[in-house]
Structures are given as C-alpha cells and as structure tokens.
N, C-alpha and C positions, 0 to 999 in steps of 0.2 A: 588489567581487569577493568570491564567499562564501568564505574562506580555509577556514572547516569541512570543508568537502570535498575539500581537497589533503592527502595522505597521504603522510608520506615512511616507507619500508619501508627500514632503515638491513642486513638481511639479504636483500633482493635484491640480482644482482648486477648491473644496471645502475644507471648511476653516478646521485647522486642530484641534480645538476642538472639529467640527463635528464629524471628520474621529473617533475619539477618540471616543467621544460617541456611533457612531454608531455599533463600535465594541463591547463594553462594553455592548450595548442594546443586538447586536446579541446572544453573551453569555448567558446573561438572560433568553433569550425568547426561545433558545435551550436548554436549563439547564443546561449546562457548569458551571454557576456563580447557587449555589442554595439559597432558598430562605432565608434570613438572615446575609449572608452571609457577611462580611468586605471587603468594597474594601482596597485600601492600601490611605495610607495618601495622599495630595494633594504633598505632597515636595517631599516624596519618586517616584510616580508615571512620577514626571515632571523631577528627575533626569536619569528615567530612558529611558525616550523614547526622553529625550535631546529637551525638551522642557519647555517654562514657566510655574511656578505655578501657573498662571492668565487663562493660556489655561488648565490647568487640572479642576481647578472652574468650567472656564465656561463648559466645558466638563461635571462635574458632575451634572452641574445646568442644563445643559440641558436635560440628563439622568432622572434626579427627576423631571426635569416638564412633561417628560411624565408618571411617575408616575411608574416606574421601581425603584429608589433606592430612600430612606429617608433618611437624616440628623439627626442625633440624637445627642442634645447635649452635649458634653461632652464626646461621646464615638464617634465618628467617622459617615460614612457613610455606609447602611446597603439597601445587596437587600431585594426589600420592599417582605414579607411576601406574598405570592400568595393565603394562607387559609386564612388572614386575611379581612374580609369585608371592605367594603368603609366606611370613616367617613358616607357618603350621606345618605348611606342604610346600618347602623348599627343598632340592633334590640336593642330596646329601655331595659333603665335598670330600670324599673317600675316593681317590685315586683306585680304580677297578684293576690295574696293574701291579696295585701294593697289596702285600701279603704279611698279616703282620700273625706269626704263627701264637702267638702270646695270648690268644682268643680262637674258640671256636665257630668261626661264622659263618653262616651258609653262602653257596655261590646267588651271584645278585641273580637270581632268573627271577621272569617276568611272571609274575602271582596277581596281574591284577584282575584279570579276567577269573580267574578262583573267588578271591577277594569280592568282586562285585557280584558274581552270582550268592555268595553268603550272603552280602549286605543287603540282598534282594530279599531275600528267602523271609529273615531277620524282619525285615521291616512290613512283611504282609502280618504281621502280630503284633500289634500295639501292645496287647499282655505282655508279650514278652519284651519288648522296648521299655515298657514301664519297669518289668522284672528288673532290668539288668540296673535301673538307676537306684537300687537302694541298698540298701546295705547285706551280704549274702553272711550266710553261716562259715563261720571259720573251715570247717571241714567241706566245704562244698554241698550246693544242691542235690539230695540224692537221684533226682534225675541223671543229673550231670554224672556221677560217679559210676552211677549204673550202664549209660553208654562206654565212657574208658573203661570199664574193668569187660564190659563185652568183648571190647575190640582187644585189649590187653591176653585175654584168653585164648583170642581166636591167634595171636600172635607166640603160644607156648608160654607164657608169664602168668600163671595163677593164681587167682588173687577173689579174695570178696570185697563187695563193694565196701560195706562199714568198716575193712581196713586201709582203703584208700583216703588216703588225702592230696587235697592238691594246692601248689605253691606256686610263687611267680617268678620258676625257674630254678637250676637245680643247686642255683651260689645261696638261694632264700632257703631248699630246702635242707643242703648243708648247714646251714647257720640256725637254723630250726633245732638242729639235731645238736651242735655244740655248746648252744644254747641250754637246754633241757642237759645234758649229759656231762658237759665239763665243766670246770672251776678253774679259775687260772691258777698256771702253773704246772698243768698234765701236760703230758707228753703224749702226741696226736703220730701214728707212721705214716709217711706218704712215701707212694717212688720217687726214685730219686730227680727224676721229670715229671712234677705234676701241676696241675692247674694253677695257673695262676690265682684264682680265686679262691683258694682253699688258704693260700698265703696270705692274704691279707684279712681274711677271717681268722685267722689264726695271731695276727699281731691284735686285732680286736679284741679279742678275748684273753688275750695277753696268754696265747700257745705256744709249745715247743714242737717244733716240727722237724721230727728226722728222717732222713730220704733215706732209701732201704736198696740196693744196688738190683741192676735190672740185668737181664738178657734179653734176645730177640722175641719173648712170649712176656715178659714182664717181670714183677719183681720174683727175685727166687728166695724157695722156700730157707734155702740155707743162710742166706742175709736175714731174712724175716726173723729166724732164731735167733740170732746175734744181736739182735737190737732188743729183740723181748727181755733177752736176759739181760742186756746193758742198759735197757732205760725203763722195761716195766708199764708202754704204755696202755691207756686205757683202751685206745681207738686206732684203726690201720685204715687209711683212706685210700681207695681201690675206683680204679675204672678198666676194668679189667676186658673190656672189648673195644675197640679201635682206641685205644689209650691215648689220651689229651700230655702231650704234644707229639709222640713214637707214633700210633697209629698199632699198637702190636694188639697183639689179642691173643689171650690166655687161653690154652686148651683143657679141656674139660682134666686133666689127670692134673694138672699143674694146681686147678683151680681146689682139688679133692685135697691136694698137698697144704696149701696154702689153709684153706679151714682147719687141719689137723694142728697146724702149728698152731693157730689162735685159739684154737681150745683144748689144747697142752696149759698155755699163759695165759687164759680166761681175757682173750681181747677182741672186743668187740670189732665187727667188720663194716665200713662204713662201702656200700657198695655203690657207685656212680654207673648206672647202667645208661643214658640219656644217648649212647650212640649206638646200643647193642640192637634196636629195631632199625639200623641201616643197613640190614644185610639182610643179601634175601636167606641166606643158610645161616642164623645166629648159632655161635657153638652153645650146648646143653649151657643153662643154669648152675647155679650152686645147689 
C-alpha cells in the first residue's frame, strides 16, 4: 500500500479516522489496493501518518463496515475479495445428486426469472413496499386471504376467507395446532412413516407418538381401531395425498373409513394436505 499518498489534514474538520478511511476506500474502489490484498498493521500505519493506533482501528472498522476490507483472524486485514459472493447470496453447498428423503424439498429448478418479474411488479408500489415493512395482523391481510381462498376454490377446496389463516409453513402450522390443543402427556397418532417434523414437535411439547400400520393407500382403518382403543388419543396426524415419506395416496372410500373410526373414538383429525394441489386429478376431500 503506497502510504505516500495518504494525507492527513489535522485543520479539516472531518474527523481524521474518516479522512483515513476514505482514502484507503478510494484506492479500493480504483484498484489501486487489489483485491486480497494486506493493509499494513494498525501500529505500523499509525506511526506513519503520526497518528493514534485507536484512529487507525477506527479507520479500518470503518473501511469494513462498508464492506471493502475484512479482518481475518490471525493473519491481519485483507481487501475483501471483489469475485467472492456475499455470505447473503452464497449458492448453497447441497450436493444436487444428494437425496435426503427425511425432508420434502422441491427439485432445484430455475425460479429466477418468476422471482424477478415478482420483484418487479412489487417494487412499481412503494405503498406496498412500505406495507410489507411493518407489522401485519396475525391472521393475515384480508386482501391476501381473499386472493388464496379464490385460488383455493377454483382448485375444489372450499373455504371462506375469515376461516383461513396463514403460517410460515406447514411444521408452524402443526405446532399452532398442538399448541392450542394439547398438554403434555396426550397421545398424538401418526403413520407409521411420518414427517419428520411432526417428531420433534412432538418431543417439544413433551408428545407421545404412535405409528398406526400402513398399506399401499396409507394407514388402515383396522390399525386406527386398535390404537384408539389402546391409547385413547386426542389427535391422528394424516397426510393423506402423496404421503411424506411413501408418496401413497388415500382413496376417497378408505378416507370415508378412516373419519368413521375417529368419530366412533371422538379424535380429532389433523389433516396435512400441503402436497394434494400437486396433482392435476386430487382424489375427493374429506
């Protein structure tokens, strides 16, 4: 770094860990200083331009919080890498060959062109820019609700908008629901293959969780009896259309079975539909 040409003007009156920085920036940002590159030590730096080693810190710290040079421990200060990506928008290090079936995640396709004509849209509205920064109503904007329960409708799912609510995703909106309805120590049914997420909600709330024996459509009605009677629980956790981890899907006579039995044993049905609009023929509702 050529220190010759950092000047410090002790009768300007911005402060002179600025002046400092702002020079060190200039160089940066003209390629003067390239990128990786070592500034000099804080003691060295401050002997040289006959100032304190407290105004060269703040100097650097000023530098790195605009995000021009990084601290690196142990080895000094370094201008930040100009190729290197933002931690924010670093491209994920998820091997696209690995399958990890213990999560339902969509395939990586390319959304960003979707994406940026939203963001487009979005930002011809400052109202609405403003809108999104403050605080919304727990039940959601009834704008908002009013368009999903359109689209919900047009998709066979009937519904008014003042009974919709909306959550951030469908492990918050389980946990919503165990929240409000259980106490620890119930007994919760789930298939014997179910979401992983329902299990650790379930050690949360300090639940008992019994898996209910499956076939090729999902749990059968004659397990479902045998557990009603042997543990009496409150709640049977169902994802009854492409079933999280099987993929099975419950046909309409099985799904007719299944409600009889829980209201035989007064238990409530916790129903995970989140994959039933991936089909363009969803089998009938409950």
């Amino acid at each position: 770094m050529t220190i010759e040409t950092i000047t410090v003007y002790k009768q300007d009156p911005t402060p002179i860990y600025k002046q400092i920085a702002d020079q060190i920036a200039h160089k940066i940002e003209s390629g003067e200083l390239a990128s990786n590159s070592k500034l000099p030590t804080h003691r060295w730096l401050a002997d040289q331009l006959h100032v304190t080693v407290g105004t060269i810190t703040r100097a650097y710290s000023e530098i790195e919080r605009r995000g021009l040079v990084e601290a690196r421990v142990g080895a000094g200060t370094y201008v930040t890498d100009s190729n290197k990506p933002s931690w924010a928008f670093a491209e994920s290090s998820i091997d696209p060959n690995e399958y990890n079936f213990g999560y339902n995640i969509p395939p990586q396709l390319d959304r960003s062109d979707m994406l940026r004509q939203a963001m487009q849209r979005i930002s011809t509205s400052p109202a609405h820019l403003n809108q999104l920064m403050i605080y919304q109503p727990p039940s959601g904007l009834d704008a908002h609700r009013s368009i999903v329960t359109q689209w919900l409708n047009s998709k066979g799912i009937k519904l008014h908008a003042h009974k919709l609510l909306f959550s951030s995703g469908a492990q918050h909106a389980i946990q919503m629901v165990l929240d409000t309805f259980t106490r620890a120590g119930d007994t919760v049914l789930v298939e014997k293959y179910t979401y992983p997420g329902i299990i650790s909600l379930a050690r949360q709330n300090q639940l008992t969780l019994k898996g209910i024996e499956m076939d090729e459509f999902g749990v059968t009605p004659e397990s479902l009896e045998v557990c009603c009677q042997r543990y009496s629980p409150r709640f049977i956790y169902l994802t009854p259309t492409l079933q999280n981890p099987t993929t099975a899907i419950m046909p309409k006579e099985r799904r007719l079975d299944i409600i009889r039995v829980c209201e035989q044993y007064n238990v409530y049905i916790i129903e995970d539909e989140i994959n039933g609009l991936l089909l363009e023929s969803p089998p009938a509702l409950w």
